[in-house]
PyMOL Python script that loads the backbone (N, CA, C, O; Angstrom):
from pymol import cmd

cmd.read_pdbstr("""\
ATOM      1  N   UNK A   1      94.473 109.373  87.314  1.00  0.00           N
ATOM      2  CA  UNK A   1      95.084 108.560  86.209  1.00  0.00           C
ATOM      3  C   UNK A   1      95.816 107.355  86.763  1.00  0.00           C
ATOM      4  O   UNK A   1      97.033 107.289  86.591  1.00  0.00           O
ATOM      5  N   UNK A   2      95.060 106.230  87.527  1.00  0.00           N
ATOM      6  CA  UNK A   2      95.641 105.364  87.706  1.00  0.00           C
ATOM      7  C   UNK A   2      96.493 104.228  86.650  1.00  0.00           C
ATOM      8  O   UNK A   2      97.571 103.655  86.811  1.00  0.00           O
ATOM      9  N   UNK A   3      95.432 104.186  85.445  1.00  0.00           N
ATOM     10  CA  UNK A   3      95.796 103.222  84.306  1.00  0.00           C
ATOM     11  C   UNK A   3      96.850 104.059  83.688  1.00  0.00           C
ATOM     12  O   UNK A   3      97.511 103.315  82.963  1.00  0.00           O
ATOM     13  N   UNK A   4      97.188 104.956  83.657  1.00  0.00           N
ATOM     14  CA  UNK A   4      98.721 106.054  83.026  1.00  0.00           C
ATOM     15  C   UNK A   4      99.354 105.407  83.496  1.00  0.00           C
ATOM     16  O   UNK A   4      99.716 104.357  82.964  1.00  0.00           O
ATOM     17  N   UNK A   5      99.823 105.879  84.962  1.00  0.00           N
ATOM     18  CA  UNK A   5     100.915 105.455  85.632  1.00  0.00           C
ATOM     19  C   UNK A   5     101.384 104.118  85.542  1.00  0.00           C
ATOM     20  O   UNK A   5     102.553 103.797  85.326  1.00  0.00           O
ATOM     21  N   UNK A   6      99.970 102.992  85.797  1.00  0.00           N
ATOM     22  CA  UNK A   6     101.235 101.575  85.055  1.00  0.00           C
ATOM     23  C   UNK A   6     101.329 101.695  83.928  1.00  0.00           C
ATOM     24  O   UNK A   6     102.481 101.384  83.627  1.00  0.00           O
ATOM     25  N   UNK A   7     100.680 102.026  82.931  1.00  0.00           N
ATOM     26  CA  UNK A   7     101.665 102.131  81.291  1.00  0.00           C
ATOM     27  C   UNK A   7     102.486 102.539  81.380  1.00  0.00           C
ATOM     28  O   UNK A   7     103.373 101.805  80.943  1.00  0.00           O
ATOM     29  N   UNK A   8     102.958 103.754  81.877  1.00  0.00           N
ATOM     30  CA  UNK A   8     103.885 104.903  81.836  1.00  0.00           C
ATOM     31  C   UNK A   8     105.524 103.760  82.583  1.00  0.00           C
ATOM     32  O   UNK A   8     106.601 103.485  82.055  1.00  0.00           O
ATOM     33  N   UNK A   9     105.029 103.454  83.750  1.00  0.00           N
ATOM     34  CA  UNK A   9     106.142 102.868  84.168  1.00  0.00           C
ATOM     35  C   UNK A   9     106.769 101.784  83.892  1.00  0.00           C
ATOM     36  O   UNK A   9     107.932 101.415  84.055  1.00  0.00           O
ATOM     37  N   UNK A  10     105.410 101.103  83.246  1.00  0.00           N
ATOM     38  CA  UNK A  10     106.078  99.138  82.873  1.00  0.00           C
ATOM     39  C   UNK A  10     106.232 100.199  81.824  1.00  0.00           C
ATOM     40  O   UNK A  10     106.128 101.273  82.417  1.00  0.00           O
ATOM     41  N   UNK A  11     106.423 100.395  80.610  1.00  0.00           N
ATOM     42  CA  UNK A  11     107.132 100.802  79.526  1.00  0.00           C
ATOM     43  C   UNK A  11     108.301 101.544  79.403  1.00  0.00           C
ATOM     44  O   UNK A  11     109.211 101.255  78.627  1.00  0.00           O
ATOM     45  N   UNK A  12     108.286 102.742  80.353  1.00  0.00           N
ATOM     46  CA  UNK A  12     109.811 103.181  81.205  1.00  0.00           C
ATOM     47  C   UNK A  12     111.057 101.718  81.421  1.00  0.00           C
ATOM     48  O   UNK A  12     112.041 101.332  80.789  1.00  0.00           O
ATOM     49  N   UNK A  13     110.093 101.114  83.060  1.00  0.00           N
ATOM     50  CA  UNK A  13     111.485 100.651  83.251  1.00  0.00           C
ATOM     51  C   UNK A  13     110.448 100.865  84.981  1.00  0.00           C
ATOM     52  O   UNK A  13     109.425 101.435  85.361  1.00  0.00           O
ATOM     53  N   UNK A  14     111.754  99.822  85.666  1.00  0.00           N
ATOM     54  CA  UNK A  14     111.120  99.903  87.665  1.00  0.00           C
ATOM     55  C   UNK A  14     111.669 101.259  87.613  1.00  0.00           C
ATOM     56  O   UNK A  14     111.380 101.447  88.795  1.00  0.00           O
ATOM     57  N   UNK A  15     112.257 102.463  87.242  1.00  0.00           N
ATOM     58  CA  UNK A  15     112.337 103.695  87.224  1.00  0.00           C
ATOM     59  C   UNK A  15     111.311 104.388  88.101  1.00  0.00           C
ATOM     60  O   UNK A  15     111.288 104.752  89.277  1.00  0.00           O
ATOM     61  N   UNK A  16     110.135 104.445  86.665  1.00  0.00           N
ATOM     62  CA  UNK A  16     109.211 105.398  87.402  1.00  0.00           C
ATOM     63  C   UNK A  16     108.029 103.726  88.925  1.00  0.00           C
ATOM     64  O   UNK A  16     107.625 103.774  90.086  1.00  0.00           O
ATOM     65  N   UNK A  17     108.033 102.855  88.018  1.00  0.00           N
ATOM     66  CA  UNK A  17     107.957 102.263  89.498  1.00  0.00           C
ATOM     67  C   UNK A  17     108.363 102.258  90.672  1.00  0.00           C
ATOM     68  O   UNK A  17     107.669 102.830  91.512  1.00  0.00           O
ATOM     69  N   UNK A  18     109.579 101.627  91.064  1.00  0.00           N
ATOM     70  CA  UNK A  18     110.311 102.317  92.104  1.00  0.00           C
ATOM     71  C   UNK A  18     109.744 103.372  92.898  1.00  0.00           C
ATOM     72  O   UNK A  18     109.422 103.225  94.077  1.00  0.00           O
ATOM     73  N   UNK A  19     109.610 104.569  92.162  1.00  0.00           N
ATOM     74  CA  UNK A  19     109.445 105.926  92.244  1.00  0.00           C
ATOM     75  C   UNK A  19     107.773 106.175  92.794  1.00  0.00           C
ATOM     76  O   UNK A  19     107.150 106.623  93.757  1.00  0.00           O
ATOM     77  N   UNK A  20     107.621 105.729  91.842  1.00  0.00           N
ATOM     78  CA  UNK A  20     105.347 105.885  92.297  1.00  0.00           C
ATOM     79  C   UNK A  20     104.881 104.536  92.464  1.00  0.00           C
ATOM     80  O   UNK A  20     105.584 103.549  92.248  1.00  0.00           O
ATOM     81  N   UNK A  21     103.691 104.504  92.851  1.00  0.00           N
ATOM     82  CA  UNK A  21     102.928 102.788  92.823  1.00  0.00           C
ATOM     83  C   UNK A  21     103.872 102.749  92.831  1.00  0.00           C
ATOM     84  O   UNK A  21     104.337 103.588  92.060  1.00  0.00           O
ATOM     85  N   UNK A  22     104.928 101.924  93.544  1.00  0.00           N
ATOM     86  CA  UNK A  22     105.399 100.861  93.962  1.00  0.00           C
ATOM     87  C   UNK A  22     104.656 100.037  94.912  1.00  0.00           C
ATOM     88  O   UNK A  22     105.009  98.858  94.927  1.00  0.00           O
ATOM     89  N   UNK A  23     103.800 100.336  95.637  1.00  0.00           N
ATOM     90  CA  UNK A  23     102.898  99.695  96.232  1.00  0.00           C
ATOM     91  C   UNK A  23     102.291  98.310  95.196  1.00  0.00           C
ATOM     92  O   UNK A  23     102.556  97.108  95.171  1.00  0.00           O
ATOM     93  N   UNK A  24     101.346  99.216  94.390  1.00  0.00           N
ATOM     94  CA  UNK A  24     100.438  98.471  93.371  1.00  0.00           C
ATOM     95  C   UNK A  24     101.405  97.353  92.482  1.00  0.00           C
ATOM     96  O   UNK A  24     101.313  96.126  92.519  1.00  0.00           O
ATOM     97  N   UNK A  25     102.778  98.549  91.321  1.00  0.00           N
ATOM     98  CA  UNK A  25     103.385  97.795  90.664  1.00  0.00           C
ATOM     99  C   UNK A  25     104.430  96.871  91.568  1.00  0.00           C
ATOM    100  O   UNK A  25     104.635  95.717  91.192  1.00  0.00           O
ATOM    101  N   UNK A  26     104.810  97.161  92.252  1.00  0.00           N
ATOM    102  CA  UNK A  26     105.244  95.719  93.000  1.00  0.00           C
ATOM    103  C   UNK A  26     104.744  94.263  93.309  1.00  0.00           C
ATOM    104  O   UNK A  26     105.406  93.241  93.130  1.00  0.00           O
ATOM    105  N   UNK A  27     103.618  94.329  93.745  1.00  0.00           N
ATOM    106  CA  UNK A  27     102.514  92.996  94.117  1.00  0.00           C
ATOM    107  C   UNK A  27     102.864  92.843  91.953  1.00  0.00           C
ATOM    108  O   UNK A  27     103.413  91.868  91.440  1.00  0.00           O
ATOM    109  N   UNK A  28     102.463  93.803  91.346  1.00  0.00           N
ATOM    110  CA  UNK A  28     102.543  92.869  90.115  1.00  0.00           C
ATOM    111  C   UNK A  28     103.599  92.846  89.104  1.00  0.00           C
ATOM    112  O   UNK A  28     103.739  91.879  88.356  1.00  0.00           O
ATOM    113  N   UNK A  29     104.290  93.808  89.062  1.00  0.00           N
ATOM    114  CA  UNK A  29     105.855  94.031  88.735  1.00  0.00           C
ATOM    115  C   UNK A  29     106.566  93.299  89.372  1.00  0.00           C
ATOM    116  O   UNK A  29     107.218  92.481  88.723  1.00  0.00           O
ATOM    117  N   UNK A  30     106.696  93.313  90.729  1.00  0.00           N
ATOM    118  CA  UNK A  30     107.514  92.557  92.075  1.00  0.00           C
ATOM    119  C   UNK A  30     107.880  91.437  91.358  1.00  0.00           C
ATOM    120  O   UNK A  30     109.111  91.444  91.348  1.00  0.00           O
ATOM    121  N   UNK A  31     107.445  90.416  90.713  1.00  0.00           N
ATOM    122  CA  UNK A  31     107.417  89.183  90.497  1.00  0.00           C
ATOM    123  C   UNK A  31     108.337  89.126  89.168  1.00  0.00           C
ATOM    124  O   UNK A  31     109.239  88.290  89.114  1.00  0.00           O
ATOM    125  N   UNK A  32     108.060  90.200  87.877  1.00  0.00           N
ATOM    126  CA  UNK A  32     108.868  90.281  87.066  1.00  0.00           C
ATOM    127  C   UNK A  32     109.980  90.623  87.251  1.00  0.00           C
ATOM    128  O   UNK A  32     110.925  89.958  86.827  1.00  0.00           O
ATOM    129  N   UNK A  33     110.138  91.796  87.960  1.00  0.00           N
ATOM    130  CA  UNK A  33     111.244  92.177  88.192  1.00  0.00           C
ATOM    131  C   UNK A  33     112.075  91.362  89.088  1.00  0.00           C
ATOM    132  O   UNK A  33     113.223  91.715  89.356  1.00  0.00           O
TER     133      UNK A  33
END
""", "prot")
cmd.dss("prot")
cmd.show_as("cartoon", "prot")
cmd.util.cbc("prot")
cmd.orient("prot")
């Protein structure tokens, strides 16, 4: 369940980012956040 986990976390919060993919959501979160 790759496509979960970024819904799950951009809708959370850098919470569960932070936490998991941070790898992935960083390069594309990184920038928002």
């Amino acid at each position: 369940p790759k496509r979960t986990r970024f819904r799950k976390l951009h809708r959370g919060r850098m919470k569960g980012i932070s936490c998991r993919g941070n790898q992935i959501c960083f390069g594309k979160y990184a920038l928002q956040a």
